[in-house]
MIKOL-497772 format. One record per residue: residue in three letters; x, z, y of N, C-alpha, C in turn. Coordinates in steps of 0.05 Angstrom, whole numbers, plus 32768, in hexadecimal, padded with zeros to 4 digits. Atoms other than C-alpha are relative to their C-alpha. Example, Ala and Ser with C-alpha at 12.3 -4.5 7.8 and 13.67 -1.06 7.14 Angstrom:
BEGIN
{ALA,{8012,8000,7FE8},{80F6,809C,7FA6},{8012,8000,8018}}
{SER,{7FF0,7FFF,7FE8},{8111,808F,7FEB},{7FF1,800E,8016}}
This chain:
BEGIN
{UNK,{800C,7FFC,801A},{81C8,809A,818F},{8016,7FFE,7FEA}}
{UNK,{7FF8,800A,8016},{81E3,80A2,8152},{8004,7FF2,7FE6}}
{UNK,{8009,8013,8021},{81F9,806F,811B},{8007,800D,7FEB}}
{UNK,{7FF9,7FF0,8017},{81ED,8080,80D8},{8010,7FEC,7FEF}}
{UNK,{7FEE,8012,800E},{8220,8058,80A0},{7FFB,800D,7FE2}}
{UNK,{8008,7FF3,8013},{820A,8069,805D},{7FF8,7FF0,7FE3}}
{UNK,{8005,8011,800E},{8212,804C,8019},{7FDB,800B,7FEC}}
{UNK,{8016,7FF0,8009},{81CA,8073,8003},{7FEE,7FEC,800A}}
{UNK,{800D,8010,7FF2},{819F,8039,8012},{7FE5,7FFE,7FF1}}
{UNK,{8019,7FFC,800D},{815F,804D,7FE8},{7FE7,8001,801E}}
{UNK,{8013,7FFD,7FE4},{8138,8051,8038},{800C,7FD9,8006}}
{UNK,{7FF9,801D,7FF6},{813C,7FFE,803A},{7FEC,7FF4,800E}}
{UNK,{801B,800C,7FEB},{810C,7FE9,8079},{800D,7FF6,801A}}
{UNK,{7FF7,8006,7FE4},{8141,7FE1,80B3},{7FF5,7FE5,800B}}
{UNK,{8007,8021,7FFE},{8127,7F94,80B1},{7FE1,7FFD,8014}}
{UNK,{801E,8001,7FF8},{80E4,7FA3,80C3},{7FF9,8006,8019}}
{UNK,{8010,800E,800F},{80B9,7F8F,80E7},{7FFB,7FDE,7FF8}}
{UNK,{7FFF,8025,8007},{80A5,7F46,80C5},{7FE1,8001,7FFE}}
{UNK,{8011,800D,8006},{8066,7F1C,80C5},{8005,8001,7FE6}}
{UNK,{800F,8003,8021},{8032,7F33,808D},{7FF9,7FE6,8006}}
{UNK,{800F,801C,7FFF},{8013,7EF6,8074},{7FEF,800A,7FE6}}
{UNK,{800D,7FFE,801B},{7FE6,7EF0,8036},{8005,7FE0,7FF1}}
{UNK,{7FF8,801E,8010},{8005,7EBD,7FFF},{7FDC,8004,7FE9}}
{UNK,{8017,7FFD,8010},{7FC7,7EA5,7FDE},{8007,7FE4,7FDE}}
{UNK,{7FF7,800B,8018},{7FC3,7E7F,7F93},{7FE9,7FF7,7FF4}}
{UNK,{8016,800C,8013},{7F8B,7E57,7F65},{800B,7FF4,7FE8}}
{UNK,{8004,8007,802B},{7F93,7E4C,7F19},{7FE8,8002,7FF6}}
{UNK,{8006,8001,8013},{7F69,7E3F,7EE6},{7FDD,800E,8007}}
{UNK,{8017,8003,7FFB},{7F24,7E49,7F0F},{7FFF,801F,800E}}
{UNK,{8000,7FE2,7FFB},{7F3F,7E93,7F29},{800D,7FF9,801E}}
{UNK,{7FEE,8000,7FF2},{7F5E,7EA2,7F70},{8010,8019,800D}}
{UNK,{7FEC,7FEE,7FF8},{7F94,7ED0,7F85},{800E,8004,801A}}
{UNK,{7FF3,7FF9,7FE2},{7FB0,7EF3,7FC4},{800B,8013,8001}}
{UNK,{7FF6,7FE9,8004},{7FE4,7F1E,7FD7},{8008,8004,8019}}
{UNK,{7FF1,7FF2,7FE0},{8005,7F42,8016},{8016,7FFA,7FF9}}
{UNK,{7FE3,8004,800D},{8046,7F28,801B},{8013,8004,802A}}
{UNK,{7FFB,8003,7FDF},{8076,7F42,8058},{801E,7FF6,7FFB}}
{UNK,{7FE0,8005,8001},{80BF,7F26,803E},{7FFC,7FE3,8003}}
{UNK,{8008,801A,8005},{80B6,7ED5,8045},{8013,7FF5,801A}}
{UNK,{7FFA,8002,7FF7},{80D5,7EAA,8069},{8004,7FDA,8002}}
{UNK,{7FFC,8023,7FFB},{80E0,7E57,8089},{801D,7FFF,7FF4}}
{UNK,{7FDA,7FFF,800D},{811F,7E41,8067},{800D,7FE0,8008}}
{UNK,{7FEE,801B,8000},{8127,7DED,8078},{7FEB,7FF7,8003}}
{UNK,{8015,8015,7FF5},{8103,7DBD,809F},{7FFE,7FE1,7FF9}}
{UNK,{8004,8019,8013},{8112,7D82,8077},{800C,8004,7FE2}}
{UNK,{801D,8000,7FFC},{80EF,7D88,804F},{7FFD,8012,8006}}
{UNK,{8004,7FF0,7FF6},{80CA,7DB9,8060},{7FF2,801B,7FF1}}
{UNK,{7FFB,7FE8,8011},{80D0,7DF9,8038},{7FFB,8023,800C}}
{UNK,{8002,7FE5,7FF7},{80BA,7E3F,803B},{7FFB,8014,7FE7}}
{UNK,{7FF7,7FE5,8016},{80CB,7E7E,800C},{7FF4,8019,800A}}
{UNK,{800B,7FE7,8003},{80A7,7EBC,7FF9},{8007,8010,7FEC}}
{UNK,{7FFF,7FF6,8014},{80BD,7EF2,7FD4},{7FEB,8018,7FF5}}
{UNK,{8021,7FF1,800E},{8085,7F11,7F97},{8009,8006,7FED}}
{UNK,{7FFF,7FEC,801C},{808E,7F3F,7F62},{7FFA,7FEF,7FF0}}
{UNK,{7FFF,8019,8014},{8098,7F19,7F23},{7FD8,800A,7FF0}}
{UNK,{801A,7FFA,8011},{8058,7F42,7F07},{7FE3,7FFF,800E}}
{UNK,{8018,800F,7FEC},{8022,7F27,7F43},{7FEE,7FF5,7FF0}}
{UNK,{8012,8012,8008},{7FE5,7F0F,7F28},{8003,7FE2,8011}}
{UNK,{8004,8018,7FEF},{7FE8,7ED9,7F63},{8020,7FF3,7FF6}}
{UNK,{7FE6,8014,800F},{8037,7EC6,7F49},{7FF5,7FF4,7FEE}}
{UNK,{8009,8015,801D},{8018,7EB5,7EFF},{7FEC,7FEC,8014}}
{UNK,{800D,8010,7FF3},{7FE8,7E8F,7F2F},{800E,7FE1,8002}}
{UNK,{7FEF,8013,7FEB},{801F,7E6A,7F56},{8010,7FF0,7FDF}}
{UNK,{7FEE,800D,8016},{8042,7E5C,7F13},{7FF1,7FF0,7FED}}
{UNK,{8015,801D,8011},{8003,7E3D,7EF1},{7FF8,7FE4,800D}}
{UNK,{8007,8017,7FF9},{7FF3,7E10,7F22},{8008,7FF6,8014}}
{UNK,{7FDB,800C,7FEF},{803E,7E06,7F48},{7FF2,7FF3,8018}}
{UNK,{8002,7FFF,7FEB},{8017,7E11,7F8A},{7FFA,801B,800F}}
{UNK,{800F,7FED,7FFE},{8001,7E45,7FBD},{8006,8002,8025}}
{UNK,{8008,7FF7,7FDF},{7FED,7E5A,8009},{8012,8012,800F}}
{UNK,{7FF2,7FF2,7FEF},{8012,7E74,803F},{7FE6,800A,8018}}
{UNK,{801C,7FFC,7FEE},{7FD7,7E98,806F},{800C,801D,8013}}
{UNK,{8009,7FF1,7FEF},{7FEB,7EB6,80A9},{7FEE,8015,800E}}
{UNK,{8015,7FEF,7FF0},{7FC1,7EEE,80C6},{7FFF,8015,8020}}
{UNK,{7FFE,7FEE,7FE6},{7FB1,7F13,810B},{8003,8015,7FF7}}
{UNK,{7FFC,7FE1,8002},{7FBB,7F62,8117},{7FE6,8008,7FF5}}
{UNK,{8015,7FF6,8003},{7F71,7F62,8117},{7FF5,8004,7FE5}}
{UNK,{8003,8000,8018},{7F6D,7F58,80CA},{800D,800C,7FEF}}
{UNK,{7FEB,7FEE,800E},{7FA3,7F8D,80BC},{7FF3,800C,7FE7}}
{UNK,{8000,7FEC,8014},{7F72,7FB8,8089},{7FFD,7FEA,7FED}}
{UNK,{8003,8018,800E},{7F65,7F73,8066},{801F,7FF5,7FF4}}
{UNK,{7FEE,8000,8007},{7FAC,7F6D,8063},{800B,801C,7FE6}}
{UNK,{7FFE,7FE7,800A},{7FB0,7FB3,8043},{7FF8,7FFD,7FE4}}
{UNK,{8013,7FFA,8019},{7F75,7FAC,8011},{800D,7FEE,7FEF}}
{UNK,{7FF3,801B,8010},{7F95,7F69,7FF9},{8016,800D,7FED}}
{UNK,{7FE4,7FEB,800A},{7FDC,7F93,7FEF},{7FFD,8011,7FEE}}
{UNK,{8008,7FE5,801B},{7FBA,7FCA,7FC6},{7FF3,7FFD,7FF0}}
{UNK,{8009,7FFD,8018},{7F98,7FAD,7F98},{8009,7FE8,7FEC}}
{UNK,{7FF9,8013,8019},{7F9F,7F7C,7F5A},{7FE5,7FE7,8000}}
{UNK,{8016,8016,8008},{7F77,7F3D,7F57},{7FFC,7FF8,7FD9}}
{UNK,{8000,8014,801C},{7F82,7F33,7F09},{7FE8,8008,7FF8}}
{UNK,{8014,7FF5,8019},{7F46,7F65,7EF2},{7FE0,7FF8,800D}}
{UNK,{8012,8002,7FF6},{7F19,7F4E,7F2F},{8007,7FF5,801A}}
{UNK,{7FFC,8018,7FEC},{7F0D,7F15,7F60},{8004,800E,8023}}
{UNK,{7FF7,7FF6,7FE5},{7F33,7F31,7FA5},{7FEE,7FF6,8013}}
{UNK,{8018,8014,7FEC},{7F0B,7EF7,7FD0},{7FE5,800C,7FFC}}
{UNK,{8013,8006,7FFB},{7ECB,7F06,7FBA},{7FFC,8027,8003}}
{UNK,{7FFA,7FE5,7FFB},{7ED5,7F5B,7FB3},{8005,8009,8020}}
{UNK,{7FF7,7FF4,7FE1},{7EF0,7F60,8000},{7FF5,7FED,8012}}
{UNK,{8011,8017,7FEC},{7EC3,7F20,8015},{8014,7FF1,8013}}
{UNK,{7FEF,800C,7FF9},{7EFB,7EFF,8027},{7FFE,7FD5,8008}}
{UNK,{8010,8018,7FF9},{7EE7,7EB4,8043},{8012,7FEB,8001}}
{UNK,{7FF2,8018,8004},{7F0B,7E77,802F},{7FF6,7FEA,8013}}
{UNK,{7FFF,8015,7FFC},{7F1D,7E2D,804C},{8000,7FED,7FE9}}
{UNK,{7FF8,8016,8010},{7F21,7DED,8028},{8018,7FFF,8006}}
{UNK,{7FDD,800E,7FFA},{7F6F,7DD9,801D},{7FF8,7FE3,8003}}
{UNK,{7FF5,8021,8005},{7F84,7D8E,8026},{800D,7FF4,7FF5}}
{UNK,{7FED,8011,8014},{7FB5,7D84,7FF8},{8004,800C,7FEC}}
{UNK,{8002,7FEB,8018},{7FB0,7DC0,7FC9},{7FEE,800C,7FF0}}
{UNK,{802D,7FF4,8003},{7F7C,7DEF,7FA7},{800B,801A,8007}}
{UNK,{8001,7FED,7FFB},{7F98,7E24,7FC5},{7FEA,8016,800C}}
{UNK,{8013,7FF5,7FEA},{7F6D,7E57,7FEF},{8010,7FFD,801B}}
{UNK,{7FEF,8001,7FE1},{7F7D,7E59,8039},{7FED,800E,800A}}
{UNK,{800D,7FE4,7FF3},{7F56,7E95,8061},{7FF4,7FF0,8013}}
{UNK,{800D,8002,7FE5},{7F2A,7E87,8091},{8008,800E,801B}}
{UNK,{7FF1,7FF7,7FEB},{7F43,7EBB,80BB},{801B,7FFE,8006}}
{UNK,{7FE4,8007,7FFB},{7F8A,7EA2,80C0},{8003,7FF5,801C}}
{UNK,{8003,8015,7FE8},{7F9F,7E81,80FD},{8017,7FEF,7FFA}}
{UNK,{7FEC,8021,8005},{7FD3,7E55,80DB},{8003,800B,7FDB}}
{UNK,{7FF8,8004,8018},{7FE1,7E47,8090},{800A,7FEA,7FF6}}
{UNK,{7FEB,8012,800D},{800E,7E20,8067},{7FFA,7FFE,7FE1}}
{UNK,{8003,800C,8022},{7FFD,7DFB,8022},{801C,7FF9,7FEF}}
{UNK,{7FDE,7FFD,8008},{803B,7DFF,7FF9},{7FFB,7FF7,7FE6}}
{UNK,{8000,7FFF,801B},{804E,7DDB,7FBC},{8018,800A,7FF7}}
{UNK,{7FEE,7FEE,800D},{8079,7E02,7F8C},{801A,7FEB,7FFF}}
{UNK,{7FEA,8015,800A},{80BD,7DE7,7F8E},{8018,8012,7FEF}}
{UNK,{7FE9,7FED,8011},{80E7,7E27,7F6F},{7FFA,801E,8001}}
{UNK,{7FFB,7FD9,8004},{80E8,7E71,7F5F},{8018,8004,7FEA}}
{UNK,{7FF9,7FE8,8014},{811B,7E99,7F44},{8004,801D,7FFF}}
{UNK,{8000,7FE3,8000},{812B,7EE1,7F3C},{801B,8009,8017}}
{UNK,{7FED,7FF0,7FF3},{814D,7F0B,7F6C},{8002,8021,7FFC}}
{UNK,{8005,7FE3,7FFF},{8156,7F4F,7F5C},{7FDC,8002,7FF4}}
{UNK,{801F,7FF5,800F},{810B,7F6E,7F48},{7FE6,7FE8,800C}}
{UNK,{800D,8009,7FF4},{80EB,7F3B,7F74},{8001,7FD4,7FFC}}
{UNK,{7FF1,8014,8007},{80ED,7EEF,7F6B},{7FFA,7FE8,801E}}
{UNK,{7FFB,8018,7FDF},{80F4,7EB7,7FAB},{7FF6,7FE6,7FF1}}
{UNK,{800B,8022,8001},{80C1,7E7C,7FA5},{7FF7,7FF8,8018}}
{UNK,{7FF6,8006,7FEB},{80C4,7E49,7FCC},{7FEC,7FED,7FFF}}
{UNK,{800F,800D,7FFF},{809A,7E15,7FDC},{8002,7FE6,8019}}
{UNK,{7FFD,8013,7FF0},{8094,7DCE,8004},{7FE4,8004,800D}}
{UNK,{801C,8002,7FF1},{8062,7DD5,8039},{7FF5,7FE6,8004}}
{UNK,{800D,8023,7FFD},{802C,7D91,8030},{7FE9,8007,800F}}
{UNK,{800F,7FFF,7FF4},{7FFB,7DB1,805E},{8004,800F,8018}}
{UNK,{7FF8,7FF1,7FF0},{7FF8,7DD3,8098},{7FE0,8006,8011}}
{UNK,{801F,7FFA,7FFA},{7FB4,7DFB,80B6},{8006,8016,8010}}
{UNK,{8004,7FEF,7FEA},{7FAF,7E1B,80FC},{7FF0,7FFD,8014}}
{UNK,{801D,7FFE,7FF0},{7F7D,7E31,8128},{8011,7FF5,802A}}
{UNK,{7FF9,8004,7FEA},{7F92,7E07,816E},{8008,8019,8011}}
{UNK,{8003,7FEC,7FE4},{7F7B,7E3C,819F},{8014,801B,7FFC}}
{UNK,{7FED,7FE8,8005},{7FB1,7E71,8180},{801A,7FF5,8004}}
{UNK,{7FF1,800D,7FF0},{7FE1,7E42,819E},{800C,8000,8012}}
{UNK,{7FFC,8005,7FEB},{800A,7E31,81D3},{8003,7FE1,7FFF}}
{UNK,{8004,801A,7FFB},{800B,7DE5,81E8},{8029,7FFA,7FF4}}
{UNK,{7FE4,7FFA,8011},{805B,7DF5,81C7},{7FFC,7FFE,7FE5}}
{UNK,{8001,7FEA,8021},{803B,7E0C,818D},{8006,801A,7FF2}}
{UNK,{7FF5,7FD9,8002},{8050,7E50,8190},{7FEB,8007,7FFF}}
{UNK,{8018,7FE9,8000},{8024,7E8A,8183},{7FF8,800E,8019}}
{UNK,{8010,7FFD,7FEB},{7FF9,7E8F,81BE},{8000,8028,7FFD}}
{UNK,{800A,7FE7,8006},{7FFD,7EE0,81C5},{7FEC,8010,800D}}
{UNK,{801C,7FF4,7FF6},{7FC5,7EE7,81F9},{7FE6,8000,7FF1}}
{UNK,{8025,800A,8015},{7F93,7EC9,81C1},{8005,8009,7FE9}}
{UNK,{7FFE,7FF3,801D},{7FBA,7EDE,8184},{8011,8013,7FF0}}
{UNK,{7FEB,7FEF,8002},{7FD9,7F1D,8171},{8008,7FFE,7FD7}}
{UNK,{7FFE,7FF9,8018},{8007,7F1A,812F},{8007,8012,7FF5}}
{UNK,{7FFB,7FEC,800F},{8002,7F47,80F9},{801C,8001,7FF4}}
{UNK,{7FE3,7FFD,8002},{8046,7F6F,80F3},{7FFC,800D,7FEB}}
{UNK,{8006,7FED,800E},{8052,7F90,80B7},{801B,801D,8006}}
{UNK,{7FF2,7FE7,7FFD},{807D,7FDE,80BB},{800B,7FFD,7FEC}}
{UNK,{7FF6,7FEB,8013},{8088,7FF5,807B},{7FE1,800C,7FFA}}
{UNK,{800E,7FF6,800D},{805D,801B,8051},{7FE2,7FF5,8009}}
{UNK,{801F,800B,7FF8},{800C,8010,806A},{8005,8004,801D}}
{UNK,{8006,8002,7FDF},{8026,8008,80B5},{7FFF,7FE8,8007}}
{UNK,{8005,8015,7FFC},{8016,7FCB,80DA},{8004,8007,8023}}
{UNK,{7FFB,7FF5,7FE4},{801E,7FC2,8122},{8002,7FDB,8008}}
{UNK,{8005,801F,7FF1},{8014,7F79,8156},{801C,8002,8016}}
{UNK,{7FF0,8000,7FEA},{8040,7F63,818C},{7FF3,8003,801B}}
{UNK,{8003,8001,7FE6},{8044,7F70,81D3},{7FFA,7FED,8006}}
{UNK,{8001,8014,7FE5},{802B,7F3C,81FC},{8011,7FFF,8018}}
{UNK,{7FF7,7FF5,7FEA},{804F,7F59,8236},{8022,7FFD,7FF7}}
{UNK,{7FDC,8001,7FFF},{8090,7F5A,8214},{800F,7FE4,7FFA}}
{UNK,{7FF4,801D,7FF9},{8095,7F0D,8216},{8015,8003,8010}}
{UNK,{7FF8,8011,7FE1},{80D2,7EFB,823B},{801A,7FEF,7FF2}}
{UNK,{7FF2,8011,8005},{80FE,7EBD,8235},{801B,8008,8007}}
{UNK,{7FEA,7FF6,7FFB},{8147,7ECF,822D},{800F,7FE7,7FFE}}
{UNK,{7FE8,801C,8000},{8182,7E9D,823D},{8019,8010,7FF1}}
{UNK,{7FDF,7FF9,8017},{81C5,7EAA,8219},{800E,7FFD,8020}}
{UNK,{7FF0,8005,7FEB},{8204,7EAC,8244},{8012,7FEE,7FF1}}
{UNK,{7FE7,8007,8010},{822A,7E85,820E},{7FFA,7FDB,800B}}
């Protein structure tokens, strides 16, 4: 095959694919959710995790009123839920209650946390700044919410019980193989 080398980099997806998630947010008696596929674990003491959100998010002004917000995992099976979340705007009308969307109680936050998730993370705000058009907040995880049986007795993501949602690019989505499990050793 051939490689291409090319300073024309307006086609930026080589990265993909990454675990969608839905970052969720509560201010001021409102709550907010968004599709987010750039995010990432950054340091386990403490224990920190970064998402990057358009500075103009209804769910950022969220995260910035009330310097918390949800990390919510989701299966493949909830891909158009992932979608509907992505395309629309919570500021002019309540996303949760418009797409029937079904909340948990948090434990240490007022975030939302999905019912259908099979793991979520309560995050308090510990930084954002700007990167380019997008800005990197970050957050200390003080909760942590997963559904056992999507497990392995490791803690890994069980993939016979729980397929995760991949995101493509544009409105594609796509799960993992099961089948293409296999444990690789290094030679180093």
């Amino acid at each position: 095959m051939a490689r291409i080398v090319t300073e024309d980099i307006r086609h930026f997806g080589q990265h993909y694919p990454k675990v969608a998630l839905i970052v969720t947010a509560s201010a001021g008696g409102r709550d907010g959710a968004m599709t987010a596929g750039w995010h990432s674990s950054i340091s386990l003491k403490p224990l920190l995790y970064g998402v990057a959100i358009a500075p103009q998010r209804f769910t950022y002004r969220l995260i910035k009123e009330s310097r918390e917000f949800g990390i919510n995992f989701i299966p493949f099976e909830q891909a158009s839920l992932a979608v509907d979340i992505g395309s629309s705007s919570g500021e002019a009308a309540d996303k949760f209650q418009r797409l029937g969307i079904r909340k948990e109680k948090p434990l240490k936050t007022g975030v939302p946390i999905l019912e259908d998730a099979y793991a979520a993370y309560e995050c308090r705000l510990v930084d954002d700044r700007p990167y380019g058009d997008h800005l990197w907040v970050v957050g200390e995880i003080v909760a942590v919410h997963y559904l056992e049986e999507a497990f392995t007795t490791a803690k890994v993501l069980d993939l016979e019980r729980t397929r995760p949602l991949l995101y493509l690019g544009g409105n594609l989505y796509l799960s993992s193989d099961k089948d293409s499990l296999t444990v690789v050793k290094g030679t180093a």
